[in-house]
C-alpha positions as CSV (number, residue, x, y, z in Angstrom):
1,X,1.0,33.5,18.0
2,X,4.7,32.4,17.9
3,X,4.5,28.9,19.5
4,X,8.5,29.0,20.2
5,X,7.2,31.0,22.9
6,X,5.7,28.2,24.5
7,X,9.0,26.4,24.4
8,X,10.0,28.9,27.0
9,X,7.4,29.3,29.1
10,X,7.8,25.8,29.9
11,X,11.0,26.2,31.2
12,X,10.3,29.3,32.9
13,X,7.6,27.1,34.7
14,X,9.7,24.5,35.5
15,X,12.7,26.3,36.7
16,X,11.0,29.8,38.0
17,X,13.7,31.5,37.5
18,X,15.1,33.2,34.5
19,X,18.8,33.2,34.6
20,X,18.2,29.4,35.0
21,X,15.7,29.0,32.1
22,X,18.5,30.9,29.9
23,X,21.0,28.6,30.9
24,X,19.0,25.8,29.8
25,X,17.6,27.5,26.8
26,X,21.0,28.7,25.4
27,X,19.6,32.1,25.1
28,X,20.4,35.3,27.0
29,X,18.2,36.1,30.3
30,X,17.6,39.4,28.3
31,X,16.1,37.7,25.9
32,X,14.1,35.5,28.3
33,X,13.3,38.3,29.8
34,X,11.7,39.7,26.5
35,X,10.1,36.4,26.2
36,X,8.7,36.7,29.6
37,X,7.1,39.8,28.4
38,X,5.7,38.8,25.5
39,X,3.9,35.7,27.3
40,X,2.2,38.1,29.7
41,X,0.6,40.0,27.1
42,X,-0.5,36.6,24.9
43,X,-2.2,35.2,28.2
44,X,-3.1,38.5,30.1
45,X,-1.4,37.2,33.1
46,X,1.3,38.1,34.8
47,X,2.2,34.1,34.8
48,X,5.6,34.5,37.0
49,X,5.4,36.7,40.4
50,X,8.5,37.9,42.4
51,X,8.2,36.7,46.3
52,X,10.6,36.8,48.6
53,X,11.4,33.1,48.0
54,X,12.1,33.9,44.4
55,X,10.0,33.9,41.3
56,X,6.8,31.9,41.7
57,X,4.0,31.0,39.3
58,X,0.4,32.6,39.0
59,X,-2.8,30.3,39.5
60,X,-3.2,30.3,35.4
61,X,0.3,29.5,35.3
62,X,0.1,26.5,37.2
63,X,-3.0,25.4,35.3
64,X,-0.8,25.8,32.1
65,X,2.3,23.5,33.4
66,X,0.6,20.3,32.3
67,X,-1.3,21.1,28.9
68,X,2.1,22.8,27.6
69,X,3.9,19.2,28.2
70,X,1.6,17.4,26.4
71,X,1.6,19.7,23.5
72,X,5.4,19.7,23.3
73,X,5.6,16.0,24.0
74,X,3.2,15.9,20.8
75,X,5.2,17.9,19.0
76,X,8.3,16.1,19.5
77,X,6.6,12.7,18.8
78,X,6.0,14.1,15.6
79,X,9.8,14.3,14.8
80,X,10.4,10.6,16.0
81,X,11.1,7.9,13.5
82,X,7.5,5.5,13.7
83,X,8.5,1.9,15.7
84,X,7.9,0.0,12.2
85,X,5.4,-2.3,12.1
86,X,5.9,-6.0,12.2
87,X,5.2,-7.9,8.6
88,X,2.7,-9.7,10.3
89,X,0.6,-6.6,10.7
90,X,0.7,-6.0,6.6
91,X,-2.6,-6.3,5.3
92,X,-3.8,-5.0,1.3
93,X,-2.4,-5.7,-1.9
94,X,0.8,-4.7,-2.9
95,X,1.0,-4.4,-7.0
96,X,4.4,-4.9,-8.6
97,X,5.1,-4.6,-12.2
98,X,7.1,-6.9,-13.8
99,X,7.4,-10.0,-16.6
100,X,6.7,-13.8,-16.4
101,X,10.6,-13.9,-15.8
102,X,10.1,-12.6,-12.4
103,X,7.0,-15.5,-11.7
104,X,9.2,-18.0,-12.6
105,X,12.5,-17.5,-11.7
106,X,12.0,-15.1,-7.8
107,X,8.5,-16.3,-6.9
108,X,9.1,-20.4,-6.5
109,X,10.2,-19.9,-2.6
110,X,10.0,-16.4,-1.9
111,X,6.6,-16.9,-1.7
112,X,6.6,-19.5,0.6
113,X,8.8,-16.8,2.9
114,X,6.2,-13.9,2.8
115,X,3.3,-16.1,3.4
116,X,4.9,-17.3,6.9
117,X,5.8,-13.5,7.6
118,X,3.0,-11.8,6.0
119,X,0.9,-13.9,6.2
120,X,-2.1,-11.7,5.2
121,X,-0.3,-9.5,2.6
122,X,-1.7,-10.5,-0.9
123,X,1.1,-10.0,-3.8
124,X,-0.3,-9.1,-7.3
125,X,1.7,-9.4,-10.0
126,X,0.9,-7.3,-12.9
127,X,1.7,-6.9,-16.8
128,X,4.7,-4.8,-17.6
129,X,5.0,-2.9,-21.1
130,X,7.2,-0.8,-22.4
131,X,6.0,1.7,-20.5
132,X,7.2,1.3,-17.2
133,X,7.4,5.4,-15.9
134,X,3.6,5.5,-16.2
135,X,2.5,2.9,-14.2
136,X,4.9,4.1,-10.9
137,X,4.2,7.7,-11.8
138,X,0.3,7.2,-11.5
139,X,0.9,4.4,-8.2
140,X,-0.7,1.6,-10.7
141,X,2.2,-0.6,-9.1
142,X,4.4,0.4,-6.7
143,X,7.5,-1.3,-7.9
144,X,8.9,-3.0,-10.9
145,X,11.0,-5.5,-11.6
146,X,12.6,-5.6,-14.8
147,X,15.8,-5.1,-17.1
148,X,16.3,-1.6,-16.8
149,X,20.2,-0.1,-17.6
150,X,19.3,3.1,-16.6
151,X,15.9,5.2,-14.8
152,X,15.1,9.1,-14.8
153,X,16.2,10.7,-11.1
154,X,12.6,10.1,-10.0
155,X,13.5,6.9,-9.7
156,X,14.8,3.9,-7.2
157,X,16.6,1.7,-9.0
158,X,18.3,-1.6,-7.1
159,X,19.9,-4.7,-8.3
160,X,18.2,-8.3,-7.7
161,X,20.4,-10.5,-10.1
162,X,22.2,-11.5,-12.4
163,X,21.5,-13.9,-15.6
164,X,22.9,-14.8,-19.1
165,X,21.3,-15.1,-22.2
166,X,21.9,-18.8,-23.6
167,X,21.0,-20.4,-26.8
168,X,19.2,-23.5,-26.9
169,X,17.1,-25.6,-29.8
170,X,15.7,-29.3,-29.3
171,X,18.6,-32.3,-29.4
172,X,17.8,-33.2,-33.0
173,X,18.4,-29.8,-34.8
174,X,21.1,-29.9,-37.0
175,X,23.0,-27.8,-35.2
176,X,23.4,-29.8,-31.9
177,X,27.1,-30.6,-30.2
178,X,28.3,-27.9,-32.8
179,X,29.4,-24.5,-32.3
180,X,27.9,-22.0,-34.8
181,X,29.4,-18.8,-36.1
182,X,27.6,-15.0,-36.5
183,X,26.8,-16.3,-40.2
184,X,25.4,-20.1,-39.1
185,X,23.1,-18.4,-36.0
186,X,21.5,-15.6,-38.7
187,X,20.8,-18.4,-40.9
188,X,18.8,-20.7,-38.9
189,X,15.0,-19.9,-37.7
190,X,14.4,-18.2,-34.6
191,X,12.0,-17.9,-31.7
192,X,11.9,-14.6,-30.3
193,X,10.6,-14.0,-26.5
194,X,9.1,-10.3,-26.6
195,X,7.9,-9.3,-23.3
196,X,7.3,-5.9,-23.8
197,X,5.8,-6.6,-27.3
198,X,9.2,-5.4,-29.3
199,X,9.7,-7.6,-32.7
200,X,14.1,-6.5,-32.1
201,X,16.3,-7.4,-29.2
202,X,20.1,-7.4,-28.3
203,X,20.7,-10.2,-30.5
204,X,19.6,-8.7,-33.7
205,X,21.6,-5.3,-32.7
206,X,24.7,-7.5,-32.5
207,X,24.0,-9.0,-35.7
208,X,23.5,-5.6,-37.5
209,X,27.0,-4.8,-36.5
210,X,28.7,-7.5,-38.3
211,X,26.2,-7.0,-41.3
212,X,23.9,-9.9,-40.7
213,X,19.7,-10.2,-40.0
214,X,18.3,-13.4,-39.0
215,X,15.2,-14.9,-39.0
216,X,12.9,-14.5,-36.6
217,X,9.6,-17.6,-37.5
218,X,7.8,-17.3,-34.2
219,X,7.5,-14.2,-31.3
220,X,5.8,-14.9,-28.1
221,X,5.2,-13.1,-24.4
222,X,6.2,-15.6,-22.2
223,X,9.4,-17.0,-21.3
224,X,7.9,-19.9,-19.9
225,X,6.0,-20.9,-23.2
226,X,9.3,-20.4,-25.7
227,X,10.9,-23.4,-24.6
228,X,7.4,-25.8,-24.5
229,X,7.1,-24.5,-27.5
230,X,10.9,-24.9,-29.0
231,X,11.1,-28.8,-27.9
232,X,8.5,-30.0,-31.4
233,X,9.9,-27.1,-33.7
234,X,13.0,-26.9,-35.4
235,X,13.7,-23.0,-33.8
236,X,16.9,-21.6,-31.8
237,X,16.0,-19.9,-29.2
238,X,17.6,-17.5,-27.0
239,X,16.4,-16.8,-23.3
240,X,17.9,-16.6,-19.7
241,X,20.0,-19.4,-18.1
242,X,17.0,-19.1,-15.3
243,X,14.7,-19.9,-17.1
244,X,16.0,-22.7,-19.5
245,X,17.8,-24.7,-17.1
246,X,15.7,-26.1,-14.9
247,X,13.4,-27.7,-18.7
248,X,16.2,-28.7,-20.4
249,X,16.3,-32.2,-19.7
250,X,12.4,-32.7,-19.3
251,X,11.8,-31.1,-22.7
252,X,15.2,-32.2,-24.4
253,X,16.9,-29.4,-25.4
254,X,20.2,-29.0,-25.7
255,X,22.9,-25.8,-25.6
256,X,23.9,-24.9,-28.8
257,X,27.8,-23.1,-28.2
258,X,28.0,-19.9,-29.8
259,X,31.8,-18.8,-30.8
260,X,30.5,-15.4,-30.0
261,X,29.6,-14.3,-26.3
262,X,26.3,-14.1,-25.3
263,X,25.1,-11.2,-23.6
264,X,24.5,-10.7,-19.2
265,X,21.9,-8.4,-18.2
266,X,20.6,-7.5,-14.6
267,X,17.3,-7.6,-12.8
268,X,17.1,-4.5,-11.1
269,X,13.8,-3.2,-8.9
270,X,12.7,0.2,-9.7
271,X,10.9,2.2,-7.1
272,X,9.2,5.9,-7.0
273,X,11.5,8.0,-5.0
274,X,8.2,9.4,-3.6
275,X,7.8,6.3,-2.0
276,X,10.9,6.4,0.6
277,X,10.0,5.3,3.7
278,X,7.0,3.5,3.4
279,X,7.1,0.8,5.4
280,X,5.6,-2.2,3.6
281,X,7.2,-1.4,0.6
282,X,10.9,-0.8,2.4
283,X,10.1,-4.0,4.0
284,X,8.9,-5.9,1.2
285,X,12.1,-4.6,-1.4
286,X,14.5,-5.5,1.8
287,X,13.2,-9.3,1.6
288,X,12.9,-9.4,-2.5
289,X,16.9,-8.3,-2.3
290,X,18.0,-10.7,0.2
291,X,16.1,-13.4,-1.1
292,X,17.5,-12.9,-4.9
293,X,21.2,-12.6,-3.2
294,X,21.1,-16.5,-2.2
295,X,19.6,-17.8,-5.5
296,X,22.7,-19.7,-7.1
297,X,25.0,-17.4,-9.9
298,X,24.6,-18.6,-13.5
């Protein structure tokens, strides 16, 4: 069966006359004509009759006029974007991957955001190692937020924010209100944040190119622990602006000035390109981005 067929004969029942039907058809009345043919050997029915008033349907025509708009009305709806739903109606759990970074430093008052939106959409934050591919490939989370320079094709990747890695150590180490050197910042003790369970990081690939290692005492998961646990210790410690600055004063740290710069990164999110169009996570990626865009620029 060739259902463009179909296409026609709806218009050959609606207008009941072929030169007409072409017309509207962009085809040749020839070629309706052939199509006219066809129609009569797929139903067994003559469907159009000449008259002396012109061309008029056939009793089975007539009974076909109403079933053949419904199916192409169908069939059309079928090629319409969906009316998206409103975030109210988003029910389930949506699983993100991502570090304590994103708990602290996003979460505090978007939260507050989905729950008057979506109100019945539950958020579940999960643990993010190194590898990251598995966990969309698989759909164990359906986004993850992260520092991620660059992702395979398969991949959505979008920028949140930025931050800036500072250096920090509690007011009474030696090396408060001074600014330390390469040589003076490999020599002290360090406290290394590892959220992906790595022992290196940027700094120590900075320090390798001027010949230098330092010494890392202490590696934890958490962000949010380092600094609680930098204020009774005698550590440097170097972590995101976000995160430090809002414990600084309560735990009485200080910024230790580094003659050297300190490294930016970005937050990006990182989708499944699989994923395009679903609605709650278009939504839900649409508020993340416009809620990270008014946080304030470190």
């Amino acid at each position: 069966m060739d259902l463009n067929l179909l296409v026609i004969l709806k218009v050959l029942l609606d207008e009941c006359n072929t030169t007409r039907a072409a017309e509207q058809l962009a085809m040749s009345q020839s070629a309706v004509s052939r199509a006219l043919a066809r129609l009569r050997i797929m139903y067994d029915d003559p469907l159009l009759v000449r008259t002396p008033q012109g061309m008029e349907p056939t009793a089975k025509a007539l009974l076909l006029r109403q079933p053949l708009r419904e199916i192409l009305q169908s069939v059309e709806h079928t090629l319409l974007p969906p009316a998206p739903p409103e975030p109210n109606d988003f029910t389930g759990t949506l699983r993100i991957g991502a570090h304590t970074y994103m708990e602290y430093v996003i979460l505090p008052g978007l939260i507050e955001r989905l729950h008057q939106e979506a109100p019945r959409l539950t958020l579940h934050i999960m643990p993010l190692g190194a590898d990251y591919e598995s966990l969309l490939d698989e759909g164990t989370v359906s986004m993850v937020i992260t520092k991620q320079d660059r992702v395979p094709e398969r991949f959505e990747q979008r920028h949140l924010l930025e931050d800036r890695l500072i250096c920090v150590a509690s007011r009474d180490h030696p090396y408060a209100g001074r600014s330390i050197d390469y040589e003076a910042f490999a020599r002290a003790d360090h406290l290394l944040v590892a959220p992906r369970g790595s022992e290196g990081g940027v700094l120590d690939e900075i320090l390798l190119k001027e010949g230098l290692t330092r010494h890392t005492q202490l590696i934890v998961q958490s962000f949010l622990s380092a600094p609680f646990i930098l204020s009774g210790s005698g550590l440097l410690l170097t972590s995101p602006a976000r995160v430090l600055a809002p414990l600084m004063a309560p735990l009485g740290l200080t910024e230790i000035e580094t003659a050297f710069s300190l490294p930016r990164f970005t937050i990006s999110q990182i989708r499944h390109r699989r994923d395009e169009g679903d609605a709650l996570l278009d939504w839900f990626s649409g508020r993340l981005r416009r809620w990270c865009a008014e946080l304030l620029t470190v």
